[in-house]
matplotlib code that plots the C-alpha trace (Angstrom):
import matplotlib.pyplot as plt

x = [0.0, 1.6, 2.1, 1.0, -2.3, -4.3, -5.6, -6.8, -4.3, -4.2, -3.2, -2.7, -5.6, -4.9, -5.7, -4.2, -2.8, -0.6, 0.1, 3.4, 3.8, 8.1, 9.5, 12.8, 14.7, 16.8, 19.1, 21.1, 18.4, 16.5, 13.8, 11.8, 10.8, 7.5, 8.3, 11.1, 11.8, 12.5, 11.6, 11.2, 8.3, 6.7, 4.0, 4.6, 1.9, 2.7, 0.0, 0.3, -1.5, -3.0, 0.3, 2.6, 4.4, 4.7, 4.5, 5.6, 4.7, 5.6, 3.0, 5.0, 4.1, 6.6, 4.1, 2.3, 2.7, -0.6, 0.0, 0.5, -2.9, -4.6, -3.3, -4.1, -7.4, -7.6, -5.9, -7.9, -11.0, -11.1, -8.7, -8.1, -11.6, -11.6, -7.9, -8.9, -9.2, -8.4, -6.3, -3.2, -1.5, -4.6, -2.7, -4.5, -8.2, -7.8, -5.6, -8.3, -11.2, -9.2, -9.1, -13.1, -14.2, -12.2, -11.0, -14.9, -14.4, -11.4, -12.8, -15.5, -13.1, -11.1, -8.0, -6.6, -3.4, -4.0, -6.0, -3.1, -0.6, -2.6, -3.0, 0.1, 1.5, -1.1, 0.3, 3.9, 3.2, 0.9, 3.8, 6.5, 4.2, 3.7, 7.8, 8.0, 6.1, 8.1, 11.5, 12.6, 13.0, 10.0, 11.7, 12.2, 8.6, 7.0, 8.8, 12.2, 15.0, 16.7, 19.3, 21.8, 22.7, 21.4, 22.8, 21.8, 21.9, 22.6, 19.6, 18.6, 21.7, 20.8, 19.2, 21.9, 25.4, 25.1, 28.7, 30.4, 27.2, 28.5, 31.6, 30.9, 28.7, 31.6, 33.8, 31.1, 31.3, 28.1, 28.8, 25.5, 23.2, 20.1, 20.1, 16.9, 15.5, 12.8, 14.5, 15.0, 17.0, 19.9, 20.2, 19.4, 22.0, 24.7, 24.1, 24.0, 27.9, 29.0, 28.1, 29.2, 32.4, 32.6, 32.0, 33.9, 32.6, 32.0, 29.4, 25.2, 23.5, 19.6, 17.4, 14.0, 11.9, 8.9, 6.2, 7.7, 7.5, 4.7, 5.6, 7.0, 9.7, 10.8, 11.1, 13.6, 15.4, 16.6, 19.8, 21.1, 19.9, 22.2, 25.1, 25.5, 24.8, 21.2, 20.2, 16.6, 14.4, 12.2, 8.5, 9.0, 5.8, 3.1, 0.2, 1.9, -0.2, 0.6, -0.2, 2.4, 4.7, 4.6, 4.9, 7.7, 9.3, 8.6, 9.9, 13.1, 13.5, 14.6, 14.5, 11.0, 10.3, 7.4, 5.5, 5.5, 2.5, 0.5, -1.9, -2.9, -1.5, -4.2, -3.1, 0.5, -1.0, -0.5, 2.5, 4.4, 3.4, 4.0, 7.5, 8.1, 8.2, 11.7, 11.5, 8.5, 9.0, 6.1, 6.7, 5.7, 4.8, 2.4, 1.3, -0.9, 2.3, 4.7, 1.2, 0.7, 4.3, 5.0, 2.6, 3.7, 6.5, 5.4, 3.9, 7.1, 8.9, 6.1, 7.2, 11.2, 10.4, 12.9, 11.6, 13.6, 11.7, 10.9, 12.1, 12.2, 11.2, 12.3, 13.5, 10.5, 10.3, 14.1, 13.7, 10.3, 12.0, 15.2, 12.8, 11.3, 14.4, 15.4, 12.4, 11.6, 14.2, 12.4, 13.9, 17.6, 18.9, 17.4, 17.3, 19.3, 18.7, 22.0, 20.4, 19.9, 17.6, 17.1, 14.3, 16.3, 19.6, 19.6, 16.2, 17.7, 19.8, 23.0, 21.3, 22.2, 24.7, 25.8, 29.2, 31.0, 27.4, 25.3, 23.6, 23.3, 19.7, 19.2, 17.8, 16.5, 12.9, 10.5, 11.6, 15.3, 16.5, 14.8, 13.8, 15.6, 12.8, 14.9, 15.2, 11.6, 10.8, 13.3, 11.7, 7.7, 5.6, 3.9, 0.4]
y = [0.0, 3.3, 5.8, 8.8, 7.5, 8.6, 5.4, 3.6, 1.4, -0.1, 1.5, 4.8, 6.5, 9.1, 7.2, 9.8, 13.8, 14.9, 19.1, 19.8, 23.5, 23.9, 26.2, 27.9, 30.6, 32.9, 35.9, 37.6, 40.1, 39.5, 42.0, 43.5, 46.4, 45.8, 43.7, 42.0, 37.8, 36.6, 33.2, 30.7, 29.1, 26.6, 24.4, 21.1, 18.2, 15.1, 13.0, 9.1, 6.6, 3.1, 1.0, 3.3, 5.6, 9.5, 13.0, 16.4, 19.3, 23.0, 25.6, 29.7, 30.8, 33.4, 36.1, 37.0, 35.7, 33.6, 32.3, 28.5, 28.4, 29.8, 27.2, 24.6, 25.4, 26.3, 22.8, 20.6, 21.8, 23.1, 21.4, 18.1, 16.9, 17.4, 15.2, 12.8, 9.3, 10.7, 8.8, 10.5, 9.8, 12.3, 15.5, 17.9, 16.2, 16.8, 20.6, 21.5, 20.3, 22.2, 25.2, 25.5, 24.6, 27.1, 30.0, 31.2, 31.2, 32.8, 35.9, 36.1, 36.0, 38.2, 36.0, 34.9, 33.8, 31.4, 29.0, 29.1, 28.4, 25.6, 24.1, 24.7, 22.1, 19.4, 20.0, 19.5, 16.6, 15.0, 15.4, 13.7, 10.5, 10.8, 10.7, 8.0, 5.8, 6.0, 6.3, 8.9, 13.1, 15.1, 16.7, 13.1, 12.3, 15.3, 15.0, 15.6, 17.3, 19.7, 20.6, 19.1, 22.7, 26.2, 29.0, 30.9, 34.4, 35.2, 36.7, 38.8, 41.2, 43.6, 46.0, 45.3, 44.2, 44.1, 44.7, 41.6, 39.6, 40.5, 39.3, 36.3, 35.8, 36.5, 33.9, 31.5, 31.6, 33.5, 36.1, 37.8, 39.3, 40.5, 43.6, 44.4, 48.5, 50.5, 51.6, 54.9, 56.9, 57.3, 53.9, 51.6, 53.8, 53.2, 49.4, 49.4, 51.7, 49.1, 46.0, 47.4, 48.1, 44.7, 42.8, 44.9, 46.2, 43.1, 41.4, 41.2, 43.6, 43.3, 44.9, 44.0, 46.6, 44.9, 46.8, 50.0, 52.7, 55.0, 55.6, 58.7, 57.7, 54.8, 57.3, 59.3, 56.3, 55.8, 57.8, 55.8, 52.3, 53.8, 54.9, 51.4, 49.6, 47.6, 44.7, 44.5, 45.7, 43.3, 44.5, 48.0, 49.5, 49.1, 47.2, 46.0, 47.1, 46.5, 50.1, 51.8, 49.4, 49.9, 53.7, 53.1, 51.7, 54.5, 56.9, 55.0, 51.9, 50.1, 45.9, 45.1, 41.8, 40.1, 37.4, 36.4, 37.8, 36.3, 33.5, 30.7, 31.2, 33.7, 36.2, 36.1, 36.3, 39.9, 40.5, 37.9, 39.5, 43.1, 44.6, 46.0, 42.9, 41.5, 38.6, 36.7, 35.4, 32.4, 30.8, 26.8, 27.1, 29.8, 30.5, 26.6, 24.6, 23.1, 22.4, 26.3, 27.5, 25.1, 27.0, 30.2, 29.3, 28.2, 31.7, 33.7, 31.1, 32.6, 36.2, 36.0, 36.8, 35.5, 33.1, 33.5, 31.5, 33.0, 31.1, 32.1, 29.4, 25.7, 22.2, 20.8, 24.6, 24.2, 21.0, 21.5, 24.9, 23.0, 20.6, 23.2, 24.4, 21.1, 21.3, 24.4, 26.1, 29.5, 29.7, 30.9, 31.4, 30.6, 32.3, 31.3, 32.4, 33.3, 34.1, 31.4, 29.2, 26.4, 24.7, 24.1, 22.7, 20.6, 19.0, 17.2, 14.3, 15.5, 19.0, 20.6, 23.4, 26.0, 26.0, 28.8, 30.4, 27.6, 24.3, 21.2, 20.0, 16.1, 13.5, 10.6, 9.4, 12.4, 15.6, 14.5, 14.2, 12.4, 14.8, 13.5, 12.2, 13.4, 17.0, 17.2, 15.8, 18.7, 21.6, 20.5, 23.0, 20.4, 21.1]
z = [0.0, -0.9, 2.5, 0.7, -1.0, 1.5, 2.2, 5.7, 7.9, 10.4, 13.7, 11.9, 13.8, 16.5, 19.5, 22.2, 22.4, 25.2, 25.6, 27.3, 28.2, 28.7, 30.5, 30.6, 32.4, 30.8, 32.3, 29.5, 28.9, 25.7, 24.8, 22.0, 21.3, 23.0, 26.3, 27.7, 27.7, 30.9, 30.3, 27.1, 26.6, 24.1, 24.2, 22.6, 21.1, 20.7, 18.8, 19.5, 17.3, 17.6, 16.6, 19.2, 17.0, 18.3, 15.9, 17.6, 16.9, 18.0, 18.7, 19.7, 22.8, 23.9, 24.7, 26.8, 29.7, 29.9, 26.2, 27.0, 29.6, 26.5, 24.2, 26.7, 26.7, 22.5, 22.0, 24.8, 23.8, 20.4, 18.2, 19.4, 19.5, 15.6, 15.6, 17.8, 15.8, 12.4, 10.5, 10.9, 7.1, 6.1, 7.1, 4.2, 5.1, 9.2, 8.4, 6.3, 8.7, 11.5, 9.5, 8.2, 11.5, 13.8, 12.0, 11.7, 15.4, 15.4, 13.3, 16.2, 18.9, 17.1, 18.0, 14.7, 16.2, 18.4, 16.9, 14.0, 16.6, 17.8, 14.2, 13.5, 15.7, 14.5, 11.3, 12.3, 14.1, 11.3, 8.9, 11.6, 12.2, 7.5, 8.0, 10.4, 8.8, 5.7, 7.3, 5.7, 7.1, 6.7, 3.3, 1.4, 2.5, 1.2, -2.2, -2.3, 0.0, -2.5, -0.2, 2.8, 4.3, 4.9, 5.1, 9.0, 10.5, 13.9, 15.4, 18.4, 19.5, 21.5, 23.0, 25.7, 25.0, 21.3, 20.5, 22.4, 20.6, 17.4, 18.1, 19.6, 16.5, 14.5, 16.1, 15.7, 12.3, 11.5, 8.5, 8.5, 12.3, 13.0, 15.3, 17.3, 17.4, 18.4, 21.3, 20.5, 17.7, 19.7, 21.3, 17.7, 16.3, 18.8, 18.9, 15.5, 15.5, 17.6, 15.5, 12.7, 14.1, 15.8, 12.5, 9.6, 6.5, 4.8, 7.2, 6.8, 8.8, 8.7, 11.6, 13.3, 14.7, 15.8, 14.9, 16.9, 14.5, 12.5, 8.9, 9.6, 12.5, 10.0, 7.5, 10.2, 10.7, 7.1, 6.6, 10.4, 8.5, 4.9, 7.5, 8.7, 5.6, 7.0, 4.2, 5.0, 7.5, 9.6, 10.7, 10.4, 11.3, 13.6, 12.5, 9.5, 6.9, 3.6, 2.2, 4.9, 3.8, 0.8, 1.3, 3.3, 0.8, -1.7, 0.6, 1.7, -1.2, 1.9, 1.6, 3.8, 5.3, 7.1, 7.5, 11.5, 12.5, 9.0, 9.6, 6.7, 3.3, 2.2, 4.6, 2.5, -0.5, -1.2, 1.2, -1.8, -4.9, -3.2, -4.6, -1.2, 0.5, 0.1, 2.3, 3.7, 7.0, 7.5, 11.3, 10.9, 14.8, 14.2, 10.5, 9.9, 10.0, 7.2, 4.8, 4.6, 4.6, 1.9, -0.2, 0.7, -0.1, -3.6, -3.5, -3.4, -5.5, -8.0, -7.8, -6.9, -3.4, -0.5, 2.2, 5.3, 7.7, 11.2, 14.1, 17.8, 19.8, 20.4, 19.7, 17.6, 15.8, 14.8, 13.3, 11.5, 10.0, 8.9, 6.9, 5.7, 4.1, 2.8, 0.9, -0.3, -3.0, -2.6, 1.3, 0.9, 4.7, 8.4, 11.2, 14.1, 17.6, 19.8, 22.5, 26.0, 24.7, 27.0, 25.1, 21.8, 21.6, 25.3, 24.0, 21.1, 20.8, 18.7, 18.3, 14.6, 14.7, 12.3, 11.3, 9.0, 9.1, 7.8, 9.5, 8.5, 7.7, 9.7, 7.2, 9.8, 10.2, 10.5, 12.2, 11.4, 15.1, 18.1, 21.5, 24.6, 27.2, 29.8, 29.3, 28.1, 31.4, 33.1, 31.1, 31.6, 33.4, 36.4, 36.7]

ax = plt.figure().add_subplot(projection="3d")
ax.plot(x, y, z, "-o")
ax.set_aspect("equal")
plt.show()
């Protein structure tokens, strides 16, 4: 019986779900322009069916605070009642039921995000147990992994002690950074002095904002972005509307991307075929999962747009992006977190790792690396 027919089997059915809310502390300061981060956490579904085997998948959770009680409650009693029992080699059939039925609930609660987040790791974890089956990575199984490496950026320096992340960044091997603003003029241009003066001429500086600034205070910020050489701007403005940006552009012909805060692949359909958006930024822990970035990402193949893949968050995320990459050839770099992370690399057994400024992409069953019991265990918020 072919795996990918669609067909019955036995034992295939989802017989049980199991939501892990994982916790960790961090202390070297990591903030956005809109609230600090003094903790990681993720919320984590694993999906069991009849004959044993286990799919993971990621759903973000970093803010705010009460995020994982809500996705508790969005996964326990909304979502897994419709996954319950399906069989679990129909990931398009149960994705698609999960979308009709909730996001007309969504638009009334006026909560788009959450319910994506939510589907987004049934998704993930559909497309592990597809992978396991088969015994091959997620990539092979989905119908072909074009590549065996990515290149990666180092993200999240600043606001505090931006200069000696750059160079640790640097002796890592990373070639291009990300710097976080929207701290005020005279603060994202001194972090962004001393980065560029920690890494040389030669290195890739691109900049997230975060949805600080109006049109106008962007527009202020451009000759500072010129001085230092910025390659694209990340979430520029607040609200991230498509018409500002694409004044924004107009005014400054600066190199926009987006794509964190978009949910389902009609939501990207314009931000793609929009020549200010340089590079969309779909999350597979928050955007429907690897079935709707995959078409986004067919979507900017479409109209020569860069997919640089958001990624803030943990083990499962990580892995599911990396797949992502080894599928897709419209994705053309990652983005790689520097920042203390407690719920990525010590969760995985032999955890990818960039060298030179790329990473490897694992090719074994499914995710492409296994989750170590015994950290998960460690990191699990007890009731």
């Amino acid at each position: 019986m072919n795996l990918l027919d669609g067909s019955p089997r036995a034992g295939a059915r989802i017989a049980e779900a199991r939501v892990r809310i994982l916790r960790g502390q961090v202390t070297d300061g990591i903030a956005m322009s809109f609230a600090p981060l003094a903790r990681r956490t993720t919320v984590l579904l694993e999906l069991r069916t009849e004959d044993g085997r286990v799919g993971r998948g990621e759903s973000w959770a970093n803010f705010p605070s009460w995020a994982p009680a809500e996705r508790l409650a969005t996964l326990q009693q909304g979502v897994l009642p419709l996954v319950l029992g399906a069989d679990a080699s129909e990931i398009g059939e149960v994705a698609g039921r999960l979308i009709e039925r909730l996001e007309p609930l969504a638009r009334q609660w006026g909560a788009p995000g959450p319910i994506w987040q939510a589907i987004s790791a049934v998704d993930v974890a559909l497309w592990d147990l597809r992978a396991q089956e088969a015994g091959l990575s997620i990539a092979a199984c989905a119908g072909g992994r074009l590549r065996d490496e990515i290149p990666v950026y180092a993200s999240s320096l600043g606001p505090e002690g931006a200069a000696g992340q750059a160079r640790r960044a640097a002796a890592a091997g990373f070639r291009a950074v990300k710097v976080k603003l929207g701290f005020g003029r005279d603060r994202d241009a001194a972090n962004l002095a001393e980065v560029r003066t920690a890494l040389g001429p030669e290195a890739e500086i691109s900049v997230d904002a975060n949805q600080a600034w109006t049109v106008g205070e962007a527009t202020a910020m451009a000759p500072i972005l010129a001085e230092f050489g910025v390659a694209w701007v990340e979430e520029p403005l607040r609200g991230n509307d498509l018409g500002d940006l694409e004044t924004l552009h107009r005014r400054t012909g600066w190199r926009i991307a987006t794509g964190e805060n978009l949910y389902g692949r009609r939501a990207f359909a314009r931000f793609t075929a929009s020549p200010a958006i340089a590079v969309i930024q779909p999350d597979v822990t928050k955007m429907g999962g690897l079935s709707e970035a995959l078409e986004v990402c067919r979507m900017a193949e479409a109209h020569d747009t860069a997919v640089a893949p958001h990624l803030y968050g943990g083990a499962a995320g990580l892995l599911a992006t990396l797949q992502l990459a080894a599928m897709s050839p419209a994705v053309t770099v990652v983005e790689y977190d520097v920042r203390e992370n407690p719920l990525r690399d010590p969760l995985i057994v032999d955890p990818p790792v960039p060298v030179a400024g790329r990473i490897a992409i694992p090719d074994g069953p499914g995710l492409g690396r296994e989750l170590a019991p015994e950290a998960l265990e460690i990191c699990e918020e007890q009731p």
